[in-house]
C-alpha positions as CSV (number, residue, x, y, z in Angstrom):
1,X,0.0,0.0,0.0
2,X,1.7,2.9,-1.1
3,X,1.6,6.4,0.7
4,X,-0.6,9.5,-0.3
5,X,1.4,13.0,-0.6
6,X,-1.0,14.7,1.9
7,X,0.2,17.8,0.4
8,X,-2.5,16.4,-3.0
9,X,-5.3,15.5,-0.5
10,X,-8.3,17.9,-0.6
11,X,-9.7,17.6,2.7
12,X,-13.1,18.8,3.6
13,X,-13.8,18.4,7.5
14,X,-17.8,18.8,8.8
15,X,-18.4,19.5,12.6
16,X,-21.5,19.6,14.7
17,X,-20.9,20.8,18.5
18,X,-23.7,20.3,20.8
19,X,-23.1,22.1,23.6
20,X,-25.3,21.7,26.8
21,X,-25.7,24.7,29.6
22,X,-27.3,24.9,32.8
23,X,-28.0,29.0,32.3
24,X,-29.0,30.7,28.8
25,X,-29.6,29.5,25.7
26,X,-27.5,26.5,23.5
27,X,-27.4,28.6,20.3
28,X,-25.6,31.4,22.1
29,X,-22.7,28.9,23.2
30,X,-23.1,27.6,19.5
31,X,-22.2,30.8,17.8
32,X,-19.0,31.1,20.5
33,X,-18.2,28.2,18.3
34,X,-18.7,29.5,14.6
35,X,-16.5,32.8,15.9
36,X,-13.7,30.4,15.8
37,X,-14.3,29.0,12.7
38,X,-14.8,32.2,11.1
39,X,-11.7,33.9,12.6
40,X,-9.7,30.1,11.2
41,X,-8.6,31.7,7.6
42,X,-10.2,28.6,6.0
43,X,-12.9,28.5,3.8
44,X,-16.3,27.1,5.8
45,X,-20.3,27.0,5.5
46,X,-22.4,26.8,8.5
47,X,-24.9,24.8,7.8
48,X,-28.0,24.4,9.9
49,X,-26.7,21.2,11.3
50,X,-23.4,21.3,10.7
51,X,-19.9,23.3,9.8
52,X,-18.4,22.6,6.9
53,X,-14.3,23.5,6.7
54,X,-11.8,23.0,3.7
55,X,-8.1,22.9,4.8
56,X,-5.4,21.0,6.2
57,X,-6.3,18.1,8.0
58,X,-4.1,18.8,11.6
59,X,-5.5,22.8,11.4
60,X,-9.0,21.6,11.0
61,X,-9.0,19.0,13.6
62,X,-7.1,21.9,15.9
63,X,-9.9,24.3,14.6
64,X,-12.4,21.9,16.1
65,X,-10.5,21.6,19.3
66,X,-11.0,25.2,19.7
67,X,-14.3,25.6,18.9
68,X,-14.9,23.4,21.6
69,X,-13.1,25.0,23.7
70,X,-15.1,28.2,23.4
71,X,-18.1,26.3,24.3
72,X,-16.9,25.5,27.4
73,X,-15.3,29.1,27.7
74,X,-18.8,30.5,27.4
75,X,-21.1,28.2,29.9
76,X,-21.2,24.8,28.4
77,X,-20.9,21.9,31.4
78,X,-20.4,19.3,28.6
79,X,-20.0,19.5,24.7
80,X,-20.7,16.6,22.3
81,X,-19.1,17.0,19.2
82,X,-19.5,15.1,16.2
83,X,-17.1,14.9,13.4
84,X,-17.1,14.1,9.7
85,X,-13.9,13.8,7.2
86,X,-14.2,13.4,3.9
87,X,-10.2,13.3,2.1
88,X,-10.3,13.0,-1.8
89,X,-6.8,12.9,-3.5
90,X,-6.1,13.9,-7.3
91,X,-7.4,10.8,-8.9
92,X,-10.8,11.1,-7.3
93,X,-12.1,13.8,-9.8
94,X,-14.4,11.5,-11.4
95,X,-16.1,10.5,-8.5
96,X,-19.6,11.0,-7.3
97,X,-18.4,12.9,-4.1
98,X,-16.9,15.7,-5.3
99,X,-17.7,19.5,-4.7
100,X,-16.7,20.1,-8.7
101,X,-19.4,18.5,-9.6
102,X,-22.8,20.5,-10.0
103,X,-21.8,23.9,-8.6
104,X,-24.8,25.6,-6.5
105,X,-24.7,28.7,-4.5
106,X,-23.9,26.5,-1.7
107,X,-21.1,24.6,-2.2
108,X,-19.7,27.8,-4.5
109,X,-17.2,28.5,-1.5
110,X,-15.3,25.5,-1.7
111,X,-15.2,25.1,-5.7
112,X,-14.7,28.7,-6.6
113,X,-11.2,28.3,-4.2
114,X,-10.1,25.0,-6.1
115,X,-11.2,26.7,-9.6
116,X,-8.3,29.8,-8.4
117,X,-5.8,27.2,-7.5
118,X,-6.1,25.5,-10.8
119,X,-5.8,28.8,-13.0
């Protein structure tokens, strides 16, 4: 099994934090969360049940960390955070998973940055 250079790998990371508080509100404690995504320098999508992050795999999964973090920073007693990783490498244009495929106004944010990386 041969090695993949990770420096080929396109790596889109999805997060979901669920954060739980004894005073307030969860969404407040949420959007503590998406500040630190925003302030990342990646491109991202909040969705409504779910982040959606392009980047290196380590500053994503640090990007996370953080995120979680700030949940507990602002009130949370516990945080349950799911995680999703999708990697695709060079050879996978042709697949059905791609974001090149069918651009819409959603996805636009990752595919417009690969379409200026290209050029």
């Amino acid at each position: 099994m041969s090695q993949i250079d990770q420096t080929e790998t396109e790596v889109f990371l999805a997060f979901q934090v669920i954060p739980r508080v004894r005073e307030g509100r969860n969404f407040e404690v949420v959007d503590r969360a998406i500040d630190v995504v925003k302030k990342a320098g990646v491109p991202f999508q909040v969705g409504a049940m779910e982040t959606t992050m392009k980047g290196e795999l380590d500053h994503l999964l640090q990007v996370v960390k953080d995120a979680q973090q700030a949940c507990l920073d602002h009130g949370a007693v516990e945080v349950i955070t799911n995680i999703k990783i999708h990697t695709t490498t060079p050879d996978a244009h042709d697949t059905f998973c791609t974001y090149h495929r069918g651009v819409t106004p959603s996805n636009s944010v990752f595919v417009e940055d690969a379409k200026r990386k290209e050029s």
